[in-house]
NUZADREN-150650 format. One record per residue (C-alpha): x, y, z; residue in three letters. Coordinates in pm, whole numbers, plus 50000, padded with zeros to 5 digits. Layout:
N
XYZALA/...
***
This chain:
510
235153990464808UNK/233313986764483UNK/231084016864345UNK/231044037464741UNK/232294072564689UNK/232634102664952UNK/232674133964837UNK/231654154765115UNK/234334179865270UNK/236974169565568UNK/235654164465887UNK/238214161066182UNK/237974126466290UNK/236104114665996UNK/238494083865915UNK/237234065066251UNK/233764068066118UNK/234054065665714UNK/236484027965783UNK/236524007765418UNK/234273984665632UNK/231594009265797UNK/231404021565419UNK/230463984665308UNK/228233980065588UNK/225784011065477UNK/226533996565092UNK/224723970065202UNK/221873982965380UNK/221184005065075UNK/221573980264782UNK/219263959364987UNK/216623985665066UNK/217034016064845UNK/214414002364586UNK/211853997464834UNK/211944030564962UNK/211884045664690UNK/208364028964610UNK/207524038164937UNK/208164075064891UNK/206164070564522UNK/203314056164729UNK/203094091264938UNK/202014106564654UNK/198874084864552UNK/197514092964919UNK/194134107264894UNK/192964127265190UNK/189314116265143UNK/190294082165181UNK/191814084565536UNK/190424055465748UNK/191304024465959UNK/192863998265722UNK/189883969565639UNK/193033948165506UNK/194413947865848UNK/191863947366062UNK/192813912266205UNK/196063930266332UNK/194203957866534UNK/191593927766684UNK/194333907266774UNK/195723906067151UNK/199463904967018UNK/202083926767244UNK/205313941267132UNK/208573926167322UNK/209363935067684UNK/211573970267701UNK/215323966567845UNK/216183979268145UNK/217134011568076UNK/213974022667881UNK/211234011468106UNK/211534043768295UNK/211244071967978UNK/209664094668203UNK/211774127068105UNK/213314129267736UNK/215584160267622UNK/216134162667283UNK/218584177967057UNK/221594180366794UNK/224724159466863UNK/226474191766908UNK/229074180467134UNK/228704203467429UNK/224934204667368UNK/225304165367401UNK/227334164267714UNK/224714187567863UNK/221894165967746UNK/224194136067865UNK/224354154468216UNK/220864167168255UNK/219124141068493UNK/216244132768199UNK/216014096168187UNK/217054097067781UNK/218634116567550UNK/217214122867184UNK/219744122266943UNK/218894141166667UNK/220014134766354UNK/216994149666190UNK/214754178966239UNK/217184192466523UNK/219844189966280UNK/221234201265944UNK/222544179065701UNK/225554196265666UNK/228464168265579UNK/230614183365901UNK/227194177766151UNK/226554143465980UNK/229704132566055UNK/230554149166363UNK/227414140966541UNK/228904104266443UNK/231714109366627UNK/230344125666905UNK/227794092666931UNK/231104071266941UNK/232354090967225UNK/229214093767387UNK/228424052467377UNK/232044049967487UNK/231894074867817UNK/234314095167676UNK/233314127967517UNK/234724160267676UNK/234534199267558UNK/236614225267628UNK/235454259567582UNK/236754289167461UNK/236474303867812UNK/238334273867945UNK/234984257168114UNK/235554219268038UNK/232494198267984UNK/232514162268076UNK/229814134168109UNK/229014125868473UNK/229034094868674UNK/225124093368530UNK/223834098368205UNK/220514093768006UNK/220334066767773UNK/220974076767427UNK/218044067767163UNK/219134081766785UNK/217234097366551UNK/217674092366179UNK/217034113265924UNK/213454105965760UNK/212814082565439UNK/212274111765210UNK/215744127365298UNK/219014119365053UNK/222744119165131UNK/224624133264856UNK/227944136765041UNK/228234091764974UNK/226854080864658UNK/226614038864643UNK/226764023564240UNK/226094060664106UNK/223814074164331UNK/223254090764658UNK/222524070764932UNK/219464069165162UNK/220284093165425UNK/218474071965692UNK/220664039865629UNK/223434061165674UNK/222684077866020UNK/221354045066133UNK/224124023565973UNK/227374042966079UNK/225554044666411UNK/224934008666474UNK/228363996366290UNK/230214016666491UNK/228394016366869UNK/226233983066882UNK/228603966267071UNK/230213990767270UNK/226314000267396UNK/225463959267485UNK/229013957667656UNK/228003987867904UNK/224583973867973UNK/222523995967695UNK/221473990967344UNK/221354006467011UNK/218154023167089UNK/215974046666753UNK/213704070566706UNK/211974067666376UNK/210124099866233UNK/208024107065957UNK/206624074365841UNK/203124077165672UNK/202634034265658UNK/203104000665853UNK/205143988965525UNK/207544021865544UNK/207854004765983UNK/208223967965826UNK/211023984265599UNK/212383993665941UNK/212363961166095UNK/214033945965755UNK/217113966765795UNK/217393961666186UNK/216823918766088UNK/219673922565835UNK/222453948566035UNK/221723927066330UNK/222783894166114UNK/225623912365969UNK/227723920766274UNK/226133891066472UNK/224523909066672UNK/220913891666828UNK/218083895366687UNK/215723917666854UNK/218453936967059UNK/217243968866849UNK/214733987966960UNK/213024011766789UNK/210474042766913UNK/208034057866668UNK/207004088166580UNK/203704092766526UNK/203634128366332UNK/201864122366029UNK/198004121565966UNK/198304088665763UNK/200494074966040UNK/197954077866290UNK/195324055066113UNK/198124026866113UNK/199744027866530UNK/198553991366594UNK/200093980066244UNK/203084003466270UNK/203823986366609UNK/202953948266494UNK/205223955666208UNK/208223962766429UNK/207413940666722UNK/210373922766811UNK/211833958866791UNK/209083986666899UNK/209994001667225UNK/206604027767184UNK/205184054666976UNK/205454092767052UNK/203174119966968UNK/205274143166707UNK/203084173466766UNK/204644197266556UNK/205134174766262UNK/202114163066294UNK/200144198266275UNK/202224204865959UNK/201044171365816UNK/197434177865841UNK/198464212565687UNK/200304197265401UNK/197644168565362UNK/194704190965375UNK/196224222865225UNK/193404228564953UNK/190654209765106UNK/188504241465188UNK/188184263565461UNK/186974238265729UNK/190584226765696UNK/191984264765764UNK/193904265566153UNK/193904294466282UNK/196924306566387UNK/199804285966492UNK/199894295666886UNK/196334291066843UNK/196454255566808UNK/197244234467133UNK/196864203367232UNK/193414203367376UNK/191894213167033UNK/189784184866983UNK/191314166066703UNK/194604170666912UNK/192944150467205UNK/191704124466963UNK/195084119766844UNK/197094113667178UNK/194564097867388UNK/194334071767113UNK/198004069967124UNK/198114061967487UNK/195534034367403UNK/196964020067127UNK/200524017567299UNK/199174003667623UNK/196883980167487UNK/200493964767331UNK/202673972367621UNK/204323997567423UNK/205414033367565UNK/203464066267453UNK/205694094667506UNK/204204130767497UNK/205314159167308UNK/207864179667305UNK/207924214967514UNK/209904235567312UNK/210374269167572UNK/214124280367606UNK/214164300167943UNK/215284339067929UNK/218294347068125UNK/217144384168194UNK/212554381668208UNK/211544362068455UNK/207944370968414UNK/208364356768079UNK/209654326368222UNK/207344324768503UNK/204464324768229UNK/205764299268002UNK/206594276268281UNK/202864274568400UNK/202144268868058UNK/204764240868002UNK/203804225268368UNK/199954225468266UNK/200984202067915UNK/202564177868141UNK/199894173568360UNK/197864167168103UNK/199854140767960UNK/200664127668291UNK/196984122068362UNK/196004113767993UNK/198314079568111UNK/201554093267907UNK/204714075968027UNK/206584101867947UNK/207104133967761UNK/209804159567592UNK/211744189267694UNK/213894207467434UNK/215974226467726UNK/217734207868078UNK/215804235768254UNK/212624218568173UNK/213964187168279UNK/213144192468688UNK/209704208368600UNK/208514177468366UNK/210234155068627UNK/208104170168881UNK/205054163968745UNK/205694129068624UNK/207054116168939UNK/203604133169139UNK/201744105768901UNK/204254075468853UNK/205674075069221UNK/208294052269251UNK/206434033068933UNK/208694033568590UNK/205784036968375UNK/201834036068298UNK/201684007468095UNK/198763993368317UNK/196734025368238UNK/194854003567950UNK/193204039367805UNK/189714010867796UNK/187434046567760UNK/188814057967442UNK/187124042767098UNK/189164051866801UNK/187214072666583UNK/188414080966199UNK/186094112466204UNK/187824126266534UNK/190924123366383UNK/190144147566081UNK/187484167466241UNK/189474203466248UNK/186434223266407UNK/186224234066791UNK/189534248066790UNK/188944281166805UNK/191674316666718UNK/191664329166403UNK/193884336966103UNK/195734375166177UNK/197854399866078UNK/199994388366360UNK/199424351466270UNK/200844360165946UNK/203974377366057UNK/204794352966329UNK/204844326566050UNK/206574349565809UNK/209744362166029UNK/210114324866242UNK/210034309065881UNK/212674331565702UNK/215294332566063UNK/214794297066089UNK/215944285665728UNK/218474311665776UNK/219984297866077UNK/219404262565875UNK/221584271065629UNK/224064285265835UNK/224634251165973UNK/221904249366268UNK/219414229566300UNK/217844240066670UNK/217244277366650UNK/216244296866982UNK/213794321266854UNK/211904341067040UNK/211934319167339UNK/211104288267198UNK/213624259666993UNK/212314258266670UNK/213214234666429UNK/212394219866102UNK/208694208866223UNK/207904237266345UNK/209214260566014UNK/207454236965790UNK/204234247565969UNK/205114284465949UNK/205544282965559UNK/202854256465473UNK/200304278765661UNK/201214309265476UNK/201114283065149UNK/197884278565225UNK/196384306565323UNK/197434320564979UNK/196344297164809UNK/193264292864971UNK/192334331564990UNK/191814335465358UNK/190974369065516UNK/192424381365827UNK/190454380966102UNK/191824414766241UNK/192304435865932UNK/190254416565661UNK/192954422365423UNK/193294385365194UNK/196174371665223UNK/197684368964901UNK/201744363964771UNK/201924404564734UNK/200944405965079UNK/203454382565214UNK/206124400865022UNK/205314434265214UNK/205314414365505UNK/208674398965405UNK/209844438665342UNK/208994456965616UNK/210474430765840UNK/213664434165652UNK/214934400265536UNK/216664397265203UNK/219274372665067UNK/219094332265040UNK/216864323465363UNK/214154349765197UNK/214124334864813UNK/213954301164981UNK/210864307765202UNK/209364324964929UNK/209774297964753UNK/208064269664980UNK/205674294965055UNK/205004308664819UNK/204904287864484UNK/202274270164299UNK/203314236464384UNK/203704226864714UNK/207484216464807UNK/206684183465047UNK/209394191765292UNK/211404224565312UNK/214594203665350UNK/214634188365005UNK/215114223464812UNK/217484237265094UNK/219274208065153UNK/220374220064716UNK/221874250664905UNK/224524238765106UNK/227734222465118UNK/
***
C-alpha cells in the first residue's frame, strides 16, 4: 500500500476489516473525492440565511415528472425503523426486534472512538453474514433469530474526519471510510442472501454534496463489479438548506435514492445554528416546547411526504426517542400516549414509516402503522396533491408557542454537559432522563444556550438575561466539573460558534 497509514489503537478482530486491499479500496474513494468535499464543506460557509429559497437554476428538475428507481424487496415495507450504535448486543436486539429495518449508526448514535469504528465494522460483517452472537456477563447469550430487519448504514457526515487512517499525509474522510469498509467488505455477502448494501445519508446541506454521493456509489460499484444501481441510498433531510433542495437531492441520486427522512432533531439544531443571530423572531422557546405541529415543523414534513411521493420515493418520520422506565409506569404510560399520538400523525400525514430509538416502541409504532397501511407495504400512492411548497413556511418560526425558562435553561445545561460526558467516555446513545439522546439532540441543547447568550434573551419565568455568568452558576450548582464541562462551555459558550460539537471533542479522545 502506498501512502495508507493506521494509527489508531488495536481492535480485536481488526485485521479482517483493515485487509491491504479494503485499505486500497477506501484509498481510492478518497483520492477520488476528498477534494470535492472539501469544497463542499468551504461552500457551507458562504450560505446566507437571507438567501434561503427554491433553486431558480434547477427549477426544470422540480417541474419535471422524473421518478427515482423502484425499491428492492426488502425496503418497500419501511414501516417500523429502530435505530442505534452497532454495539453488538444492542445490534442483535435491534436485529431481533420485529421493526422492518435496522439503522446502523455510524454517526450521531455513535462515537468515533477507533475501537467503535472498527468494531461496529465487524459487528456489520457478522450481522450481513447471520452470524453475530453475545454472551453476557450473566451468561444470557444473544443470537439473531430466524427473522431480522434489514440493515441500512449510516455514515458518518461530510464534515466529520478520520484521524485514526491518514491517505498521502492526511486524514481521511470519515464517511468514505464507514461507507467503504462497509461496502468492500458486505456487498456481496448482502446480494447473495437476497438484500443489499442499503445507506442512510445525514447532514447534507446541497444536491451537489447528494451527486457527490452517487459518484462514490458509481465508482465502488465499478470497482468490485458490483451493478450499477444495486446501492441504495435514504436521505436525511435535517438541515434547513437541505430542505429547499428534496426534489434535486433525490434527482441527484436517482438510480440510488430509496427516500428521504425527516431528521427532526438535526434539523431543529440547524435552523438554530443557521439563524443563531438573526433576531429574536428566530428565538425557540424551549426545547420540549418545540414539537412537531409547530407550524414550520408541519411545513417541513408534509412537504417531505409530497416531495417523496410525487417521485416514488419513501418519507420516513422521525425518530421517537423515549426509553421506557423499568420501575414508573405512569411515566411510561404518559410518554407512550405521547409517542402513539406522533405516529398517528405521521401515519395520516401519508408517512410510510417512522423511527423508534427503543424495541419497546417497536409494537406501539407498528400498531399504528399497520391501522393505516393494512396489509399495504407503503403510501406511495398518497400523492400529498394539497400541499404547495412554500419558502416562507419553511422559515416562518412564529406560532409555536412556550417560552425561554429557567428550566429551559437547565434542561439544556445538565443534558448538554452528561451527554458529551458519556460521548467521551465512548457512547454515543445516552439514556437520559428517559429519552436516548444523542449528538442531534446535544447540539440543540448547547446551540440554544449559544444563542440565547448571545442574543440576550430574558427568561420568561424569572426575567433574569441569560448571559455566560449565568450559565456558569447554572453549570455550578448542578455540580459538573472536569472535561465534559470545559467542553460545553466551550460550544456554548464562546464567541464563535463551533459548527458541530463533534469536531472539537472528537480532539479529546483516543
Amino acid at each position: 500500500m502506498s501512502d495508507v497509514t493506521v494509527s489508531g489503537p488495536s481492535v480485536e478482530r481488526s485485521d479482517e476489516i483493515l485487509t491491504a486491499d479494503a485499505l486500497e479500496f477506501v484509498a481510492l474513494l478518497h483520492r477520488r473525492f476528498a477534494a470535492t468535499r472539501d469544497d463542499l464543506l468551504a461552500r457551507r460557509a458562504t450560505r446566507r440565511p437571507q438567501d434561503f429559497d427554491f433553486l431558480p437554476e434547477t427549477a426544470a428538475i422540480r417541474d419535471g415528472n422524473w421518478r427515482v428507481a423502484p425499491a428492492p424487496a426488502d425496503l418497500t415495507d419501511r414501516r417500523v425503523e429502530i435505530t442505534g450504535p452497532t454495539e453488538r448486543k444492542m445490534m442483535i436486539n435491534a436485529l431481533n426486534s420485529g421493526a422492518r429495518v435496522w439503522l446502523a449508526d455510524l454517526e450521531d448514535a455513535n462515537t468515533p472512538h477507533w475501537r467503535n469504528v472498527i468494531g461496529g465494522q465487524v459487528n456489520l460483517v457478522d450481522a450481513a453474514r447471520g452470524t453475530a452472537s453475545f454472551t453476557n456477563p450473566d451468561g444470557r447469550v444473544y443470537e439473531l433469530g430466524a427473522k431480522t430487519a434489514t440493515t441500512v448504514v449510516r455514515p458518518r457526515g461530510w464534515h466529520l474526519p478520520e484521524r485514526h487512517l491518514s491517505i498521502d499525509g492526511r486524514p481521511a474522510v470519515g464517511a468514505l471510510v464507514d461507507f467503504g469498509l462497509h461496502f468492500f467488505h458486505n456487498a456481496d455477502a448482502l446480494l447473495r442472501k437476497g438484500s443489499g448494501p442499503y445507506y442512510y445519508l445525514p447532514k447534507m446541506e446541497s444536491h451537489l454534496e447528494a451527486r457527490l454521493w452517487n459518484d462514490v456509489f458509481v465508482t465502488a460499484q465499478d470497482a468490485l463489479s458490483i451493478p450499477r444501481g444495486t446501492v441504495r441510498a435514504t436521505v436525511l433531510i435535517e438541515t434547513i438548506p437541505a430542505a429547499f433542495e428534496m426534489d434535486e437531492i433525490l434527482y441527484e441520486l436517482r438510480a440510488h435514492a430509496s427516500g428521504l427522512n425527516a431528521g427532526r432533531w438535526d434539523y431543529l439544531f440547524s435552523i438554530i445554528k443557521y439563524f443563531r443571530d438573526a433576531g429574536p423572531a428566530y428565538v425557540l422557546p424551549d426545547r420540549a416546547d418545540v414539537t412537531m405541529t409547530a407550524p414550520f415543523m408541519r411545513a417541513y414534513t408534509e412537504l417531505l411526504v409530497h416531495t417523496c411521493h410525487r417521485r416514488g420515493a419513501f418519507a420516513m418520520g422521525g425518530m421517537a426517542a423515549f426509553i421506557p422506565s423499568r420501575r414508573d409506569p405512569d411515566v411510561n404510560e404518559r410518554a407512550l400516549a405521547k409517542v402513539r399520538d406522533d405516529k398517528l400523525r405521521e401515519a395520516g400525514d401519508g408517512f410510510d414509516g417512522s423511527w423508534v430509538a427503543h424495541p419497546d416502541l417497536v409494537p406501539v409504532c407498528a400498531q399504528v402503522f399497520d391501522d393505516v397501511l393494512g396489509e399495504r407495504p407503503n403510501q406511495l400512492d398518497r400523492l400529498r396533491d394539497d400541499v404547495t411548497p412554500d419558502a416562507k413556511a419553511l422559515i416562518d418560526l412564529h406560532g409555536v408557542g412556550g417560552a425561554v425558562t429557567s428550566r429551559g435553561l437547565r434542561a439544556n445545561v445538565s443534558v448538554g454537559v452528561r451527554y458529551l460526558q458519556s460521548w467521551l467516555d465512548g457512547n454515543g446513545a445516552a439514556a437520559i432522563d428517559n429519552l436516548m439522546e444523542d449528538a442531534a439532540t446535544a447540539e440543540i441543547s448547547r446551540s440554544q444556550v449559544w444563542q440565547w447568550v448571545h442574543g440576550g434573551v430574558q427568561l420568561a419565568d424569572t426575567h433574569d438575561t441569560v448571559t455566560a455568568e449565568l450559565v456558569r452558576a447554572v453549570l455550578d450548582e448542578l455540580g459538573f466539573t472536569g472535561t465534559a464541562r470545559d467542553l460545553f462551555e466551550q460550544v456554548a459558550l464562546a464567541d464563535d460558534f463551533a459548527t458541530f460539537l463533534t469536531l472539537p471533542a472528537y480532539e479529546l479522545i483516543d
